[in-house]
C-alpha positions as a printed NumPy array, in Angstrom:
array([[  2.923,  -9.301,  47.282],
       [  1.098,  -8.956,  43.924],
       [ -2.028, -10.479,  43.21 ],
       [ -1.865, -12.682,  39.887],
       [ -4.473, -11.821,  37.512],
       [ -5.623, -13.28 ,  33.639],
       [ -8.197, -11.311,  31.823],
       [ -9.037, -11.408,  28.656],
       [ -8.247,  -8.406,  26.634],
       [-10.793,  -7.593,  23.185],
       [ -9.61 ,  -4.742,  20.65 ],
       [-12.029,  -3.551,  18.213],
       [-11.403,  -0.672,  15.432],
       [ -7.796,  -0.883,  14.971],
       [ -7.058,  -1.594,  10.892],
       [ -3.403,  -2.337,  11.885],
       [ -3.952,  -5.625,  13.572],
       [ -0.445,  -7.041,  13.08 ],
       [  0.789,  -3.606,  14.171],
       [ -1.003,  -3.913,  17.287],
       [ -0.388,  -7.737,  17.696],
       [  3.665,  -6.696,  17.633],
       [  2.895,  -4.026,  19.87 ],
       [  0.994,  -5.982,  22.776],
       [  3.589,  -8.902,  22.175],
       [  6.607,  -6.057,  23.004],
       [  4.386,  -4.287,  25.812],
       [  3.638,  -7.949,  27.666],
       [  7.473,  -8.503,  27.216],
       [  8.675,  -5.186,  28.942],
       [  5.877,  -5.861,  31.975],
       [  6.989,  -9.62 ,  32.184],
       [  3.395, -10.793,  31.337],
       [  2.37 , -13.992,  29.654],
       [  0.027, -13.014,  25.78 ],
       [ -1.902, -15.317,  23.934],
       [ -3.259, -14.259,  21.013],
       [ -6.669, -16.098,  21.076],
       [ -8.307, -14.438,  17.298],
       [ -7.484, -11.834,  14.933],
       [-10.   , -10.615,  12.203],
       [-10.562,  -7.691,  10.494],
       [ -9.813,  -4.602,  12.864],
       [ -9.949,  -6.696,  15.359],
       [ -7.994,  -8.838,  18.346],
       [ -8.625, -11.243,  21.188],
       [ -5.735, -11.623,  23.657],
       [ -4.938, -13.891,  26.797],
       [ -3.127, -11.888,  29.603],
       [ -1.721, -12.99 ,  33.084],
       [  0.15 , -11.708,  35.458],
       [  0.518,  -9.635,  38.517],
       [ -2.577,  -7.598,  39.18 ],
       [ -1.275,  -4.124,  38.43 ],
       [  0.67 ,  -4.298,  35.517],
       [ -2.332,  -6.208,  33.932],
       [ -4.122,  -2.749,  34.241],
       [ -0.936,  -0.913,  32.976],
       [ -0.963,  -3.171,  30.103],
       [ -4.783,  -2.406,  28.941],
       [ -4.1  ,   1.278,  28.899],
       [ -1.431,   0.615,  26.949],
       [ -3.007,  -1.184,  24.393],
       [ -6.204,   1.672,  24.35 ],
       [ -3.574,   3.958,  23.036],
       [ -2.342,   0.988,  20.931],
       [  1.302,   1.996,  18.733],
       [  1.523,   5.462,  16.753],
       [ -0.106,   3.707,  13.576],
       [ -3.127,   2.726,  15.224],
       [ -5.64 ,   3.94 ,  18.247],
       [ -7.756,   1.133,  19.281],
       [-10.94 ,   2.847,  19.679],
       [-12.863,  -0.217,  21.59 ],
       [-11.082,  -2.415,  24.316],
       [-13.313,  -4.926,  26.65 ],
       [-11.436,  -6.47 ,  29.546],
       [-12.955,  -9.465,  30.903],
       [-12.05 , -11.516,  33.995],
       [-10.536, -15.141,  32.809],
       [-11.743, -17.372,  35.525],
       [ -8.736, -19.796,  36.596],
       [ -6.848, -20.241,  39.668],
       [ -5.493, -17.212,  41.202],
       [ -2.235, -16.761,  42.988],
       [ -0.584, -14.516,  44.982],
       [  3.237, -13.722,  44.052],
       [  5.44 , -13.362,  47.136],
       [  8.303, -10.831,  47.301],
       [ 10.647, -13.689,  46.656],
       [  9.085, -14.687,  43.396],
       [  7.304, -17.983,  44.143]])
């Protein structure tokens, strides 16, 4: 059983933001995880993540080391309060 967690996921310092928008869209695809995108700005993005506790982790370290064109030098993960589940093996 996995634990179903949403956090909120800020990336500061990466000048690439739509190459590191594309690359936590394909990331959050690959781990089956829902991403929002809640702002972009200059150098930086605000995403919306859930899903099962430890491939929310997975996905933050993947976004610290962000694509090849750009190393997001600040992330801040923050706990998104909500309702919190817990998956079964069967996927309910």
């Amino acid at each position: 059983m996995s634990r179903w967690e949403r956090m909120r996921l800020e990336l500061d310092g990466c000048a690439a933001v739509e190459a590191i928008v594309g690359f936590a869209h394909e990331r959050a695809a690959l781990m089956a995880l829902a991403c929002v995108v809640v702002e972009t700005g200059p150098a930086r993005v605000v995403l919306d993540v859930a899903g099962p506790e430890p491939l929310g982790g997975a996905f933050e370290m993947a976004c610290r080391l962000g694509p090849a064109a750009c190393l997001v030098p600040v992330v801040r993960c923050l706990p998104v309060a909500g309702d919190d589940e817990v998956e079964g093996g069967d996927g309910v």
